[in-house]
Backbone bond lengths (Angstrom), bond angles and torsions (degrees), N, CA, C in turn:
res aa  C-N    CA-C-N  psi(-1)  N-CA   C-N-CA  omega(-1)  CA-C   N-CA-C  phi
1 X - - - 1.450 - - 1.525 111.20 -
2 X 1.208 115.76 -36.30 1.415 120.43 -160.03 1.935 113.91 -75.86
3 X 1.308 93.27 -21.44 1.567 115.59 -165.77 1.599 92.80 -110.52
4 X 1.509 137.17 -19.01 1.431 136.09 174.73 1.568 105.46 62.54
5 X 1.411 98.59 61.25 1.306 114.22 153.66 1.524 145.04 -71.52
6 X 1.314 115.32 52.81 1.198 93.65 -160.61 1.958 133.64 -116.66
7 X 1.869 86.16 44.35 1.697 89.91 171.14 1.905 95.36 -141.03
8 X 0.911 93.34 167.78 1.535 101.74 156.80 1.709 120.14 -137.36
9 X 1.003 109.44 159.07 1.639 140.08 10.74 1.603 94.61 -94.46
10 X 1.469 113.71 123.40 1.513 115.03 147.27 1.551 113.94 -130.39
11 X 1.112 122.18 -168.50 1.181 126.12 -150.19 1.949 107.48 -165.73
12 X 1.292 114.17 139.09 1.685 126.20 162.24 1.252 112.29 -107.28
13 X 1.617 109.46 134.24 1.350 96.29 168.11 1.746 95.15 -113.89
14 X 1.406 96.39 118.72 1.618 98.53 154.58 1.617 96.20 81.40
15 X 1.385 122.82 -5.77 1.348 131.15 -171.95 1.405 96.13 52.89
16 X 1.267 131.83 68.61 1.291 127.14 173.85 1.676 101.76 -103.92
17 X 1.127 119.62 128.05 1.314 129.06 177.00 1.898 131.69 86.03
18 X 1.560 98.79 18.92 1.453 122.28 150.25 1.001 97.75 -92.09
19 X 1.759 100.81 141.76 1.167 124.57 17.00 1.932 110.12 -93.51
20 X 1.279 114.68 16.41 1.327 117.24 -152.49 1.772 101.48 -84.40
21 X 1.259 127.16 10.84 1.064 130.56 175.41 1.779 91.80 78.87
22 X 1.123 142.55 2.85 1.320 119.55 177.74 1.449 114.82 -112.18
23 X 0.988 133.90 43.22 1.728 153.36 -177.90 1.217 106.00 -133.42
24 X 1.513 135.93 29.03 1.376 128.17 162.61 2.061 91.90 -122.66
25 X 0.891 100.47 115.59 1.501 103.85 179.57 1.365 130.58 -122.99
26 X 1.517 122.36 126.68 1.542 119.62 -176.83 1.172 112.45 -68.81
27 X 1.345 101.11 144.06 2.062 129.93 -174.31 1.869 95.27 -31.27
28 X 1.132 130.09 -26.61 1.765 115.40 -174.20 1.273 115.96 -66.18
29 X 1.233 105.07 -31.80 1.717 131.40 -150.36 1.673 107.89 -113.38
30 X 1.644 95.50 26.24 1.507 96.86 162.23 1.464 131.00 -75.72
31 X 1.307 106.42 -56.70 1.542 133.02 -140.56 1.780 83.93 -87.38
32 X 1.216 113.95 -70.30 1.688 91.25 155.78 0.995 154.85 -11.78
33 X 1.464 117.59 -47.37 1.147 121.90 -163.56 1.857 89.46 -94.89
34 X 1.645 106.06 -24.66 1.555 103.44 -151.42 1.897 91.83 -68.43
35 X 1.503 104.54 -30.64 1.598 131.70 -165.98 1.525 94.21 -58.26
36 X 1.752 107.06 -66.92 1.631 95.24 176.75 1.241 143.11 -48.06
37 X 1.369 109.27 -25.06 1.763 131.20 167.19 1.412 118.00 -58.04
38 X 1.816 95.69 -59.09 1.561 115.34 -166.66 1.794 101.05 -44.17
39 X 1.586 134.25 -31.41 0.973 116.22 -121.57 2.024 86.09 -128.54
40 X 1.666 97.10 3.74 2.079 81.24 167.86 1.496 84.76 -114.86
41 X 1.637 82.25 159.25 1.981 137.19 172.08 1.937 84.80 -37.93
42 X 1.041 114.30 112.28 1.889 121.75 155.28 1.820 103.40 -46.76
43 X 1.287 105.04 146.21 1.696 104.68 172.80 1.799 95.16 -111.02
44 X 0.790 128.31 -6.50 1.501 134.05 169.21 1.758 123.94 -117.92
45 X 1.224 110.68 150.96 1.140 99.59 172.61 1.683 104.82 -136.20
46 X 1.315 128.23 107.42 1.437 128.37 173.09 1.283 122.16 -95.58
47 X 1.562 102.05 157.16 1.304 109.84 178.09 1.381 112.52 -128.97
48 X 1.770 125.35 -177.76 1.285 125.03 174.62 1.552 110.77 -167.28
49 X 1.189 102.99 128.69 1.423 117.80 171.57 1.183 126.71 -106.21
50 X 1.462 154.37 88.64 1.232 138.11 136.06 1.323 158.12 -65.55
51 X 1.551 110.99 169.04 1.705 86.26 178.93 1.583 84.13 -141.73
52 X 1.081 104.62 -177.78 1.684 120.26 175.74 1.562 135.68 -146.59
53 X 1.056 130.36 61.24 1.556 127.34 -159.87 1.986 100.92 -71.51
54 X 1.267 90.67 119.17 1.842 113.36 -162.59 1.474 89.42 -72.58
55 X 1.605 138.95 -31.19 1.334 135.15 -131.67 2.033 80.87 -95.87
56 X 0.944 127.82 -63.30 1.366 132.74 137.86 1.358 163.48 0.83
57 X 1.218 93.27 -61.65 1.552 130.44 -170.27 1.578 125.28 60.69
58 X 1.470 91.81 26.93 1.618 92.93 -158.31 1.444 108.47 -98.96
59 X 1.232 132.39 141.42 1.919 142.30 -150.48 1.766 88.15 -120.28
60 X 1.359 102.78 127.07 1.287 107.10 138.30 1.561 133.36 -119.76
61 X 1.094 119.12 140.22 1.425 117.91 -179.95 1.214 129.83 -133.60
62 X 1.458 129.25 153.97 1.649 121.43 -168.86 1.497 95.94 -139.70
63 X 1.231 122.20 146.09 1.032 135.02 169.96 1.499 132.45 -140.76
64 X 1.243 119.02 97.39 1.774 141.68 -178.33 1.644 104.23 -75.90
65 X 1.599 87.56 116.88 2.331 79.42 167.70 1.899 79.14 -132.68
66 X 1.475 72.22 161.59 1.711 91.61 -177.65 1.699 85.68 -145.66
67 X 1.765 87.90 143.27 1.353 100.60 177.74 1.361 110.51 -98.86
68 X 1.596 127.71 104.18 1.465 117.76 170.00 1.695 131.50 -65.07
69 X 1.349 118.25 25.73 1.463 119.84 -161.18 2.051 92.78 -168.77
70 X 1.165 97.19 126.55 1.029 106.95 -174.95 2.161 121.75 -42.56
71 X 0.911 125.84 -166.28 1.858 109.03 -177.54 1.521 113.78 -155.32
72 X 0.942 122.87 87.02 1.539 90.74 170.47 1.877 100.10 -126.22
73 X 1.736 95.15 83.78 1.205 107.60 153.61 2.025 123.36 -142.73
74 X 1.111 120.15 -127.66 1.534 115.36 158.50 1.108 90.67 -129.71
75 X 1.717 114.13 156.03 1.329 121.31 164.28 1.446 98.71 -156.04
76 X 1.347 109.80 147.90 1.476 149.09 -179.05 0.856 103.44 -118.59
77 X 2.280 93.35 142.01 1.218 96.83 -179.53 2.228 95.35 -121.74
78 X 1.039 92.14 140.20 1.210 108.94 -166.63 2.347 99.20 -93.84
79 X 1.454 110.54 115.48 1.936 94.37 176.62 1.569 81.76 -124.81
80 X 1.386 101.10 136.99 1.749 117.08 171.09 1.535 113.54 -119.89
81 X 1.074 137.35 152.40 1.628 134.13 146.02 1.362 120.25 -94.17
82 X 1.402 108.14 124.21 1.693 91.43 166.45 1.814 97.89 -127.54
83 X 1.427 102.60 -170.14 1.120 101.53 169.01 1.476 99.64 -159.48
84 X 1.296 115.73 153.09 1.631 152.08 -173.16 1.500 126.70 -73.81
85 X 1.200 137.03 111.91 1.171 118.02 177.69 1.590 126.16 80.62
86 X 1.505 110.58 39.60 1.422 137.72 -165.10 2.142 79.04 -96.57
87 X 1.694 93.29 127.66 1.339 95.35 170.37 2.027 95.33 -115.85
88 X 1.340 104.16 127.02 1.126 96.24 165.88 1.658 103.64 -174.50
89 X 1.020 129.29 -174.14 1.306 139.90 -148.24 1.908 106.16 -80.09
90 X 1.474 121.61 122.48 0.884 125.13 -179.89 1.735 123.61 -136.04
91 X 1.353 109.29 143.02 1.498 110.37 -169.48 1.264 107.49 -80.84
92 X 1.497 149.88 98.85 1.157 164.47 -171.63 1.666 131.11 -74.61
93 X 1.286 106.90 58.29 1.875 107.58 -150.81 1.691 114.39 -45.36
94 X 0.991 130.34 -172.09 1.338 111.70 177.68 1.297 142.16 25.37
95 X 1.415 99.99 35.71 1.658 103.20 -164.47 1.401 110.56 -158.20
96 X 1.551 108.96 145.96 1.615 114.58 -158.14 2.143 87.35 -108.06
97 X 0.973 102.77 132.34 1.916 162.08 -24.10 1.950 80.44 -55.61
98 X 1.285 101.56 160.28 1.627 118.99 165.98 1.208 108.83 -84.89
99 X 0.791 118.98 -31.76 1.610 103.27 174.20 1.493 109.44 -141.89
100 X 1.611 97.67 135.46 1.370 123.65 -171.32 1.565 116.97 -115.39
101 X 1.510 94.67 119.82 1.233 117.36 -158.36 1.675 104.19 -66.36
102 X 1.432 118.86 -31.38 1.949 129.72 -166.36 1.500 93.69 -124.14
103 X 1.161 124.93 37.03 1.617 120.89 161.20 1.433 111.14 -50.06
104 X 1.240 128.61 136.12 1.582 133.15 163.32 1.083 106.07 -99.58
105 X 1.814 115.47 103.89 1.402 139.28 157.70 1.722 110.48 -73.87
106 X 1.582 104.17 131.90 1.333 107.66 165.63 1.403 121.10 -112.71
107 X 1.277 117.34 166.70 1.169 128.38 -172.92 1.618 118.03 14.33
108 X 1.502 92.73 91.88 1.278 109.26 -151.78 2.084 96.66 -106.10
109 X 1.300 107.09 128.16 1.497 99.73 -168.36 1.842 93.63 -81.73
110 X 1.623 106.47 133.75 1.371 98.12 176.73 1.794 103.29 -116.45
111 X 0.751 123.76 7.33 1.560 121.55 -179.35 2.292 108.94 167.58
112 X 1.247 80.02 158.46 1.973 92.21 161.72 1.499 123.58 -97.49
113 X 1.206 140.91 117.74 0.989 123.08 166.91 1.629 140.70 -74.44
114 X 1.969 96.67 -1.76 1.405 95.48 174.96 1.631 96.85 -153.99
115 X 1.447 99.63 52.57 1.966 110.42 150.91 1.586 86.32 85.74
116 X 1.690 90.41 155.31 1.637 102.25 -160.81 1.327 128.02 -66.23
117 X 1.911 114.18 -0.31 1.362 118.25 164.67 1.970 107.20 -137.96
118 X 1.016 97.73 36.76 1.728 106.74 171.27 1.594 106.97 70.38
119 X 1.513 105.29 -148.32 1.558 114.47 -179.32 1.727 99.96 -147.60
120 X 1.517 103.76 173.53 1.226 93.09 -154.41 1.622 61.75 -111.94
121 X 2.353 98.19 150.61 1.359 127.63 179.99 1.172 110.27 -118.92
122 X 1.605 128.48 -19.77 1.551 115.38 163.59 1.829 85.45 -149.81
123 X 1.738 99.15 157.96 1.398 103.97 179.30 1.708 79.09 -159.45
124 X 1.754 91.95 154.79 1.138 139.26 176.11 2.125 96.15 52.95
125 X 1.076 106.45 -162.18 1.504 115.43 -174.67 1.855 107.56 -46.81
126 X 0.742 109.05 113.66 2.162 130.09 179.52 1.815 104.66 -117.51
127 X 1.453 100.37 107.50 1.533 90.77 160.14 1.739 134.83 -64.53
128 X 1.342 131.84 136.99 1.456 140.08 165.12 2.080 89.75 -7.45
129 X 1.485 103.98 127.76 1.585 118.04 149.30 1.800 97.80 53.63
130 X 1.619 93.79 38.12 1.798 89.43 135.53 1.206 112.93 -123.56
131 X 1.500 100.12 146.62 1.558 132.82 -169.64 1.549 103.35 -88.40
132 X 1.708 98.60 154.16 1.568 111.77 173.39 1.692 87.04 -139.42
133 X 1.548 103.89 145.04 1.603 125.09 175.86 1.354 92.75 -118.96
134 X 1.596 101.79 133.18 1.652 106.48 155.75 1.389 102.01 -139.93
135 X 1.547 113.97 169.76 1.501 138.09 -154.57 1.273 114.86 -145.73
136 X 1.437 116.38 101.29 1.632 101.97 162.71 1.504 110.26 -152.39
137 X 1.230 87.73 171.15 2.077 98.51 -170.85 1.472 109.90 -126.32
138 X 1.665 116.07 136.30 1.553 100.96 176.03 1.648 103.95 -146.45
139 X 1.436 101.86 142.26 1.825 91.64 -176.98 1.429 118.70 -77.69
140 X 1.074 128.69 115.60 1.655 121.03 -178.20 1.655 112.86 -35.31
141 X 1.259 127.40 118.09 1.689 109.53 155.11 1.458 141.47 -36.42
142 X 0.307 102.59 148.14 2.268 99.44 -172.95 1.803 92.54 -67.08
143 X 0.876 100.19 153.63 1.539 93.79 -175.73 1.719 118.18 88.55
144 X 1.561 111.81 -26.29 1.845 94.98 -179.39 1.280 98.02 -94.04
145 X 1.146 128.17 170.76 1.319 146.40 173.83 1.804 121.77 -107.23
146 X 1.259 104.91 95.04 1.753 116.53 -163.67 1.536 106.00 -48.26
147 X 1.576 109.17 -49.42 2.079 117.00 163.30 1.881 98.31 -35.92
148 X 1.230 118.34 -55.41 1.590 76.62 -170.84 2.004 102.23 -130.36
149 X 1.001 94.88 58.41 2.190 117.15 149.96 1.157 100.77 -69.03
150 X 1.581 129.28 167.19 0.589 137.25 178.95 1.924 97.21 -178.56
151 X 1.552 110.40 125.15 1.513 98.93 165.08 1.083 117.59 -106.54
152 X 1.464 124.90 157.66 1.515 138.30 -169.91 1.440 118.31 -118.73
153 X 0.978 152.89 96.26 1.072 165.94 153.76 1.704 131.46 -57.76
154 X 1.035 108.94 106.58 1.790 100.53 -175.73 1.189 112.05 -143.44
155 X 1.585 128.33 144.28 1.704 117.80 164.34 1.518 111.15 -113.62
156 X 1.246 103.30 135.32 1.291 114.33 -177.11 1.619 109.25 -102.95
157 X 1.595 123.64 159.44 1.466 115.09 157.93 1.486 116.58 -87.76
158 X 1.099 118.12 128.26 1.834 158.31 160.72 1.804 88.76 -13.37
159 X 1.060 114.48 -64.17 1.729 133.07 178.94 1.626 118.54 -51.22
160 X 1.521 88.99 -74.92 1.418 76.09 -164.74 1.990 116.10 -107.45
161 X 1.253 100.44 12.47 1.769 123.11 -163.93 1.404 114.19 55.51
162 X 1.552 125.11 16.16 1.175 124.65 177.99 1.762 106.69 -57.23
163 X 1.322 117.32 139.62 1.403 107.29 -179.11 1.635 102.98 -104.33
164 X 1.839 102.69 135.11 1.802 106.30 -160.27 1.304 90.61 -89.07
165 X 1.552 120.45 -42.97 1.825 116.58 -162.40 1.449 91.68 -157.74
166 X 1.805 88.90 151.07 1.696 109.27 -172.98 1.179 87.34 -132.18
167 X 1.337 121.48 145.75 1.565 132.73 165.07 1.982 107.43 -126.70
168 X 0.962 122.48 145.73 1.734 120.54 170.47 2.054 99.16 -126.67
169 X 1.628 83.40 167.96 1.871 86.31 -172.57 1.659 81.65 -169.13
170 X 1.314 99.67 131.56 1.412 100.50 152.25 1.498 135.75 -85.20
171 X 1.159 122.19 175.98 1.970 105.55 -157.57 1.689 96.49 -80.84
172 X 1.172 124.44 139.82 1.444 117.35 166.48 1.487 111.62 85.60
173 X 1.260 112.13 -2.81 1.612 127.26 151.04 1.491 123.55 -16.68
């Protein structure tokens, strides 16, 4: 809703160009856009550590971003879990049976670990190569599979939701 999504399949890269209506993009106009990204200097550099005690199910994770380029904006840092290879029942448009009972869903978002739009890690003017630490713990649900978790990590700007840096880690990494 928040991004005014409303066809599929489209796609953002990097949410570059919300709120201007031009950051929702059809499936052609991926690999492009992913190409134009791939190819500037990162202004952040993140990291991620986990661990996982199986007896439990309980995840810990830490996450360090450092800004390589000086800041004077807000930025949030956004940590998600998803996980990979979720077989379960899916509505199949154009397609004989329509719905498929053993569909293989990927990277499937299963929760936030720090509220449904993160916290903010540097705001207003930040000098070059200061660091932000964050900390959190979450019990897996019965039903996910810890082999394929995976956490996601990204900071976005406060302004315009452009996303600056994405990091991934699997649980127990």
């Amino acid at each position: 809703t928040k991004f005014s999504v409303s066809f599929n399949p489209c796609g953002m890269v990097d949410r570059i160009g919300y709120p201007t209506n031009r950051h929702l993009l059809l499936y052609p106009s991926w690999r492009s856009a992913v190409d134009d990204q791939r190819v500037l200097a990162p202004g952040f550099r993140l990291r991620i550590q986990t661990s996982f005690d199986a007896s439990t199910a309980e995840a810990h994770v830490a996450v360090q971003s450092e800004n390589l380029v000086a800041l004077s904006q807000d930025v949030r840092l956004q940590v998600v879990l998803t996980e990979d290879s979720v077989i379960d029942w899916q509505e199949w448009y154009n397609h004989t049976p329509e719905y498929e009972p053993s569909y293989l869903h990927r990277h499937v978002l299963r929760t936030s670990l720090n509220s449904d739009f993160g916290e903010t890690v540097y705001s207003g003017v930040v000098p070059v190569n200061s660091q932000a630490i964050r900390g959190y713990s979450l019990n897996l649900a019965s039903g996910w599979n810890p082999d394929h978790c995976k956490v996601v990590a990204f900071l976005y700007d406060v302004n315009t939701e452009e996303i600056l840096q994405v990091e991934e880690s699997a649980i127990g990494e």
